[in-house]
C-alpha positions in Angstrom: 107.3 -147.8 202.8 110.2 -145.5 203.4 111.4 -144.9 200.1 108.2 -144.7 198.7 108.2 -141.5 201.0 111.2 -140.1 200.3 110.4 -140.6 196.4 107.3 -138.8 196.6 109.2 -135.8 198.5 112.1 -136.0 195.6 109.2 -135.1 193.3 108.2 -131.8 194.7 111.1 -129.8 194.4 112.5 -128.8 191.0 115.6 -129.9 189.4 118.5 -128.1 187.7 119.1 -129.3 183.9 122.7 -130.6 185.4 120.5 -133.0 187.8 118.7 -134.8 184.8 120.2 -138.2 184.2 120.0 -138.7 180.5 123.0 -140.8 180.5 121.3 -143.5 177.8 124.3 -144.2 175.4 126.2 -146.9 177.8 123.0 -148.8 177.8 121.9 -148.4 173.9 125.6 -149.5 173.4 125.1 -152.9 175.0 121.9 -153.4 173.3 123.7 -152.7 169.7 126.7 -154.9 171.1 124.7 -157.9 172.0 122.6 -157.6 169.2 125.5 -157.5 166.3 127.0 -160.5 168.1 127.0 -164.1 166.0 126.5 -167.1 167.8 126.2 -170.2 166.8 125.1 -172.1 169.9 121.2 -172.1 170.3 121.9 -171.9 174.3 124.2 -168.9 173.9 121.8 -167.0 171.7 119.0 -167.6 173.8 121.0 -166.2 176.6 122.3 -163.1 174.8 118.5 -162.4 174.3 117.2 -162.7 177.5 120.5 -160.2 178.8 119.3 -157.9 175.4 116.2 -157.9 176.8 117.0 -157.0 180.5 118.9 -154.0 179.2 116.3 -153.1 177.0 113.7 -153.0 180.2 116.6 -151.3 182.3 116.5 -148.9 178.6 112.9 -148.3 179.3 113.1 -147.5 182.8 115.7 -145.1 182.7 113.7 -143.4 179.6 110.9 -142.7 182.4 112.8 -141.6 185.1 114.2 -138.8 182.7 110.9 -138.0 181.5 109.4 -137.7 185.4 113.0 -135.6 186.0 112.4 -133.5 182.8 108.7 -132.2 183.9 110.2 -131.1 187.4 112.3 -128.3 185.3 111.5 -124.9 186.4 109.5 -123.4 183.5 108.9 -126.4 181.6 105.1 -125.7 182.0 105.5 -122.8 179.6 105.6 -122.7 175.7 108.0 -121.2 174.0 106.5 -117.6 173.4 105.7 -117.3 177.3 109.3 -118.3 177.4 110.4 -115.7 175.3 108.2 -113.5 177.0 109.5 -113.7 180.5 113.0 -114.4 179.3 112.6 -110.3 177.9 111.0 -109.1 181.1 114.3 -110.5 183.1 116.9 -109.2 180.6 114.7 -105.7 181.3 115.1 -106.3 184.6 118.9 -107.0 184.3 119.5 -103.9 182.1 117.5 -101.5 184.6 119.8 -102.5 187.8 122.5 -102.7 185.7 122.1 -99.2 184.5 121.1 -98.4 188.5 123.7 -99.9 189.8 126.0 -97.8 187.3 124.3 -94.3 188.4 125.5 -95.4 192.2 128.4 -95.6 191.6 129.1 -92.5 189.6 127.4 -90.7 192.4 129.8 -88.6 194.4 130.4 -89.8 197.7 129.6 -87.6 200.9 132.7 -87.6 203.0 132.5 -85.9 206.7 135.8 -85.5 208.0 136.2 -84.6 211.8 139.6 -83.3 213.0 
């Protein structure tokens, strides 16, 4: 019951891009490996298939646990013209201090000297 908790509180926060897992080529590796393989034993093939097909489960879970990471991106709710949008209204932003921070320092600076 525990990690059932602690899952449910993983899914509230949002993630950074860097977080998502969507390490998938080891795994579709394995699956193209074990499939090219010839064998000529029935047992052997029948083994190679049920390992194929526990990779291509592990595959599929994987697959969702990137989806479930990829909707907690900030942002990811909007399309891209509200993306666009806001991305504009922060480089604004981003200009305007800039150019503020630029006019405080070319201000001259009071000095008060006491001798």
């Amino acid at each position: 019951m525990e990690n059932n908790t602690d899952h449910s509180e993983q899914n509230n926060y949002p993630l950074s891009v860097q977080e998502v897992d969507v390490d998938f080529l080891p795994i579709v590796y394995e699956i193209i490996r074990s499939v090219e393989r010839d064998y000529h034993e029935t047992s052997a093939k029948a083994r190679e298939s049920q390992e194929c097909s526990v990779k291509v489960l592990e595959l599929q879970k994987k697959l969702e646990i990137a989806r479930t990471q990829i909707k907690r991106l900030p942002g990811i709710e909007f399309n891209k013209k509200d993306q666009i949008k806001q991305f504009e209204i922060l480089r604004t932003q981003l200009r305007l201090k800039r150019e503020l921070l630029q006019k405080y320092r070319n201000m001259c600076s009071f000095e008060t000297s006491f001798k």
